[in-house]
N, C-alpha and C positions, 0 to 999 in steps of 0.2 A: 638401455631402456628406450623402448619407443615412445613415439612423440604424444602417442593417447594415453602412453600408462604417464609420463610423468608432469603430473597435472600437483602436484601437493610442489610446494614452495622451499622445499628444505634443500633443496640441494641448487637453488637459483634464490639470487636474491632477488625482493622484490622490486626495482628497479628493474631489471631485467625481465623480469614476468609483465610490470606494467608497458614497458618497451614492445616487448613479442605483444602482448594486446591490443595493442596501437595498433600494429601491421594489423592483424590479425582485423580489425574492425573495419580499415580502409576495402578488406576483400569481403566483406557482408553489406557494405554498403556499395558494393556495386553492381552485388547477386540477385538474379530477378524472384518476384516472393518464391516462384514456383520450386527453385532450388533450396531456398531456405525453408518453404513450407516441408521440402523431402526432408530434409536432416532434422525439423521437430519430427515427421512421424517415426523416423528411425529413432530417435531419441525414446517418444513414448513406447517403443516395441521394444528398446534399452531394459527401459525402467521396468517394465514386465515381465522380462526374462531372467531380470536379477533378482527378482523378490525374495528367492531363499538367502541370497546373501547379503540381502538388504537389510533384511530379517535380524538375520546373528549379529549381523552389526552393531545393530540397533539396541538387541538386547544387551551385545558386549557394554554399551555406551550407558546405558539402564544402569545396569551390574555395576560400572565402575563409578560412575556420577552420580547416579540418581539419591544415596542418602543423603548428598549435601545442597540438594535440591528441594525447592518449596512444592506443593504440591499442587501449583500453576504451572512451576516450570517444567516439570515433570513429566504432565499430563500433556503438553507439546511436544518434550522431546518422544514421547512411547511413538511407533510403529506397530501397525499392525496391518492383517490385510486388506479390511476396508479404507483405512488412511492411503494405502500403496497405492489402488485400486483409484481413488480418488487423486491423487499425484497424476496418476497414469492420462489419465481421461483430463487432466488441467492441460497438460502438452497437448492432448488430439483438439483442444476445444480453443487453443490458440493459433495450433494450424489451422483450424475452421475460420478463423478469421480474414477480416477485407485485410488487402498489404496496406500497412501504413505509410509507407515509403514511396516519395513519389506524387503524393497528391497536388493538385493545383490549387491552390490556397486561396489564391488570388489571382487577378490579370488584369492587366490595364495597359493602355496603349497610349506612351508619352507623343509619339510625333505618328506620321504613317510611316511605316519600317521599321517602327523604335517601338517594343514590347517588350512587357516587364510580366514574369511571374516570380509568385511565391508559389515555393514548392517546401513539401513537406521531409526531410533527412535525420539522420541518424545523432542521436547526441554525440557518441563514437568510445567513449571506453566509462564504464558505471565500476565502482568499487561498492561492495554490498558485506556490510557487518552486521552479522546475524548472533543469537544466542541459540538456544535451543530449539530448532525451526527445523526438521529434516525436510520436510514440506516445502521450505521458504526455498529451497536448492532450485526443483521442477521449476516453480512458479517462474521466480526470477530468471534461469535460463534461457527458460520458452518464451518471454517475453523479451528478454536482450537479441536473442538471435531474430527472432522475429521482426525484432525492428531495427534489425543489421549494429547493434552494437556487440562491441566484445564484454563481457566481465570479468572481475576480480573478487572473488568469496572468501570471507574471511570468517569461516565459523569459529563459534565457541569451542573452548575445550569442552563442553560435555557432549557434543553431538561429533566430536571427531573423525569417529568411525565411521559413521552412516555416509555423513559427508564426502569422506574418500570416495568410498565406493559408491556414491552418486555422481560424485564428478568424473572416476574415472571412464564408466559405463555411457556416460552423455561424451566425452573425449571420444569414445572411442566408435560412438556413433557419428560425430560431425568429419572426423578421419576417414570413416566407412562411406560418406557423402561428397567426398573430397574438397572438405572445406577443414582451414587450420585449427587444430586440436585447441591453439594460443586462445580462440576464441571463447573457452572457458577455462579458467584457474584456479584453485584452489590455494590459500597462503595461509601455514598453519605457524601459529605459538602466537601467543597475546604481545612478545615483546616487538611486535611486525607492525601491529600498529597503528603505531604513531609515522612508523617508515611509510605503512600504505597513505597516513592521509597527508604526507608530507609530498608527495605525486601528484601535485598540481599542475605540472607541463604535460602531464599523460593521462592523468583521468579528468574525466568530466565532471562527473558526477557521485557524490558517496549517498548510498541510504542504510541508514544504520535500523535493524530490524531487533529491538529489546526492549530491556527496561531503559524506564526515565534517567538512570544515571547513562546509561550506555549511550542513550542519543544525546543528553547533554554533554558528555564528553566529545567526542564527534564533533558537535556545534561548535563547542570553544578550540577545538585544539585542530582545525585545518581549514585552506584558502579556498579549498576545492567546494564548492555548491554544494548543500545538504539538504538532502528529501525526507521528509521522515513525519513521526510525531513521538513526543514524549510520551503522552499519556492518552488513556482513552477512559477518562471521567463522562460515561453516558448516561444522561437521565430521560425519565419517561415520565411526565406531566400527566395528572389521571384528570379532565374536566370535572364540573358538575354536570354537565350533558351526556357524561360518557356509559357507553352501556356495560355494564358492569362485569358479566361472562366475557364479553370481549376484551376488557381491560386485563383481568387474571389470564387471560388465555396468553395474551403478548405479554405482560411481565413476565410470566411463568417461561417462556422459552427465550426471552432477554437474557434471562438469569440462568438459568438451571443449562441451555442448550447446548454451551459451551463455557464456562465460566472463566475460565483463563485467558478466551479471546480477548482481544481490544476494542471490542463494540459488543461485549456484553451489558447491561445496565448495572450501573455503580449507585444508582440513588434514580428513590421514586419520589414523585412530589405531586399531594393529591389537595385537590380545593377543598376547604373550607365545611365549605358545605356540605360537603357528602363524608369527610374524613370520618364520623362517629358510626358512621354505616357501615363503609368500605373500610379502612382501615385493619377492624377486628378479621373480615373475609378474610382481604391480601395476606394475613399474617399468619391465618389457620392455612391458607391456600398454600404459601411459602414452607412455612415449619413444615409441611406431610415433605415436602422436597427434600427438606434439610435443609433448608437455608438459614443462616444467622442473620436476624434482626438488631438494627442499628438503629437511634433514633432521638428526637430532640425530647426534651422537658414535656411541651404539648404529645409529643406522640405514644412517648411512655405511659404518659396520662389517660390517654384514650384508650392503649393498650394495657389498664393492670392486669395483673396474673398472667400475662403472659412474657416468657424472659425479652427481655429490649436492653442491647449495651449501650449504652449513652453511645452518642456520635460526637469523635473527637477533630477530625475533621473533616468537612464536606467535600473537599477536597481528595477523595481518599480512592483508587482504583485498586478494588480489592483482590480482582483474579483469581474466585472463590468462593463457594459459596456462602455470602452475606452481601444485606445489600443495606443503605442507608434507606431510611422514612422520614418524608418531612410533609407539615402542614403550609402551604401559600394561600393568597387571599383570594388568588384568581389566576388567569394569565400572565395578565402583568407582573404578579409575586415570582411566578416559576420562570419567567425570562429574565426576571432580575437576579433568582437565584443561580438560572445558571450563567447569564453571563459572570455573575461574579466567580463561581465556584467550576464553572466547566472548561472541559480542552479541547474545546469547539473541533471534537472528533462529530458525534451522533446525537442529535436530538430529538425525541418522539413525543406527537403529540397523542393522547386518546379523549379524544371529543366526536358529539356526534353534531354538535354546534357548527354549522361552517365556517361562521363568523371567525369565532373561537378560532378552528382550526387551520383556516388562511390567514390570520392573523400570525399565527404560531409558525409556520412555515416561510412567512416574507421577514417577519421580523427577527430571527433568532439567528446569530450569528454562529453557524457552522457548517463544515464540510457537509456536511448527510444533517437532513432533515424530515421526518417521517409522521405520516398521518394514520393511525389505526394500523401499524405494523412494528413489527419489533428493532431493535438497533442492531439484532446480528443480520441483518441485511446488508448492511454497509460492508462489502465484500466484495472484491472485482466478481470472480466466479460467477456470485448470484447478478450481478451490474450488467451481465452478459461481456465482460470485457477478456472472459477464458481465465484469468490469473489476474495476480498484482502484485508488483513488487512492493506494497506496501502503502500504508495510507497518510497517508499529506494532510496538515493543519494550515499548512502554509498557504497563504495565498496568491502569491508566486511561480508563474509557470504550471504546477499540477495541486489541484484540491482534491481531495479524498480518496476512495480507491483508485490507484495509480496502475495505468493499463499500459497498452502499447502506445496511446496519441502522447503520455503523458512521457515518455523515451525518445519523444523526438523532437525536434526544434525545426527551423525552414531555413531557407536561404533565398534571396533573389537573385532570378537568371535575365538577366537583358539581352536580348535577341536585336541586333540595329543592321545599317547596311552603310556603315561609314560616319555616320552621324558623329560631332564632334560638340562637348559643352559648350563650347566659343557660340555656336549658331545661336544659341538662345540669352546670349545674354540681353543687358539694358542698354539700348543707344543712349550715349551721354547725351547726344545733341537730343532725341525727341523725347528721350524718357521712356520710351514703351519696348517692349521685347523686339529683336531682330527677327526672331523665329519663334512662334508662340505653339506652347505645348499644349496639347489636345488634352492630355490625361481623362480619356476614355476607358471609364471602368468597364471590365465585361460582368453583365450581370450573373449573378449566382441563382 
């Protein structure tokens, strides 16, 4: 078997797969962008040429998983050719990008001869557990290779097959570039695991790409650094300022655009004041969609005769469509509500108040925060960042959609001509430095 076809985990454990990764990352971090941009566009011309048997795959993957599948999950795992098509163009639009690698961070000048930068490098090997994501393959690679790390893919069994044949066709493109195949792998069966996040001396970093149990498992059970977010409870705050065609126009593609995204909207929350108006619209506007409505005591109220399921909890990321309805007193009600109830993924404000709405914006605590537009924004893609391995709650190193700056860490390089710490210390006898350091920033 050649080194691009055996990219699946079954016949190497993964120890040895995280091992070959290792090498595998120290030769992309020291590739200039120019080579590593060739092996994305070989990759993207990859993923285009294999469409027909992207295709069957996928279907095979459909056919065998899809009954015991929700029909969130479902509607990620399908393939088809605008999805492909959109894959395809995520690689070309992260080759378009500046190299992340390399940057000068910082500079400053301890002595004259003695210069310090930060420079911008490679994390060096990501482990990425995915569910149902054939999409999440592209995205993720073209951003690992792009910014000189290796990965490790750990899909679900339902997306098995697509997977394979994603991984092997990008293998066989960074092969065709002559860069190591190691530099993507594929590790299949669930009993792996626990083995990949037990790979703390080899991987850097895990981002777990699913449901809330899948990333809280992850979080509890390994030492290795975790990127991710559990959940994506998005609400959209309707003013009494807000202009009201505008408000349904951005709910209406919050919800309906994508509904099993993670920055679809989960709960709207409308003032007070306008709820007896607006309310009855949102909900005529919603139902022609199909949407289920969810809703408190007050909103059932406002809403008789039309069907409203009580809201069991606010808390609730439906990935479907329904959405919860609730009444606040103002501002202040809807930031209180979500701080308490939200997963400080996306929060949208619709005011035409600006008050109101920089208000909403400086005070709300989450990754993505938005004024008169919808929460499926919150997207590297649309971010201009090409792809994302995913989006970040955490405050920690990377917030929300998670790009290329968000794969790399820095290092500091000292440049000197002899220079020794002894020069600078404190004369006991006078007290003051022997040799006093300049620490000349250079300006940015």
């Amino acid at each position: 078997m050649s080194a691009a076809a055996s990219s699946e985990g079954s016949g190497q454990g993964v120890r040895a797969m995280a091992e070959a990764a290792k090498g595998a990352s120290r030769v992309l971090a020291a590739l200039d962008g120019a080579k590593r941009n060739a092996a994305l566009e070989e990759m993207a011309l990859a993923v285009e040429g294999a469409s027909a048997e992207l295709l069957a795959a996928n279907a095979e993957d459909v056919r065998a998983e899809g009954g015991s599948l929700s029909a969130a999950t479902l509607a990620r795992l399908k393939l088809d050719a605008a999805k492909l098509a959109e894959m395809a163009e995520q690689v070309w639009s992260v080759a378009r990008l500046p190299d992340p690698l390399g940057r000068r961070l910082d500079a400053i000048e301890l002595d004259e001869g003695l210069n310090l930068t930060k420079i911008s490098v490679p994390l060096g090997v990501l482990a990425v557990i995915f569910e149902a994501r054939p999409d999440a393959v592209t995205q993720i690679v073209a951003l690992a290779i792009k910014s000189g790390n290796s990965v490790l893919l750990k899909a679900g069994k339902e997306v098995e097959r697509t997977a394979g044949v994603l991984v092997r066709v990008l293998r066989e493109a960074l092969v065709g570039e002559g860069l190591p195949a190691d530099a993507v792998s594929l590790v299949v069966g669930r009993e792996r695991v626990q083995e990949l996040l037990g790979m703390h001396g080899l991987v850097d970093l895990v981002i777990p790409r699913g449901s809330k149990e899948l990333v809280e498992y992850v979080q509890a059970n390994t030492r290795i650094p975790v990127l991710g977010h559990a959940e994506g409870v998005c609400h959209i705050y309707v003013d009494e300022s807000a202009d009201e065609a505008l408000a349904l126009q951005v709910i209406e593609d919050a919800k309906t655009d994508y509904p099993a995204a993670c920055n679809a909207v989960e709960t709207v929350l409308v003032h007070r004041g306008i709820a007896a108006e607006f309310l009855p619209k949102l909900a005529e506007h919603l139902r022609a969609k199909g949407v289920r409505l969810h809703g408190d005591a007050t909103v059932r109220e406002l809403l008789r005769g039309v069907e409203v399921e009580a809201v069991e909890d606010w808390h609730t990321e439906y990935g479907e469509l329904a959405v919860s309805l609730g009444v606040v007193t103002g501002v202040e009600g809807a930031m209180e509500h979500i701080h308490a109830h939200g997963s400080s993924h996306t929060e949208s404000v619709i005011a035409e108040d600006a008050v109101v709405a920089e208000r909403f914006l400086r005070e709300v605590d989450a990754a993505s925060v938005m004024h008169n537009a919808s929460t499926r924004f919150a997207d590297g893609f649309r971010y201009g960042f090409g792809a994302e391995v995913g989006i970040s709650t955490s405050k920690l190193h990377a917030r929300g959609p998670v790009g290329l700056e968000g794969l790399t860490t820095y290092k500091y390089v000292l440049r000197g001509k002899g220079q020794v710490a002894g020069d600078y210390r404190v004369s006991k006898e006078t007290g003051e430095h022997v040799k006093a350091f300049t620490h000349r920033r250079e300006a940015r």
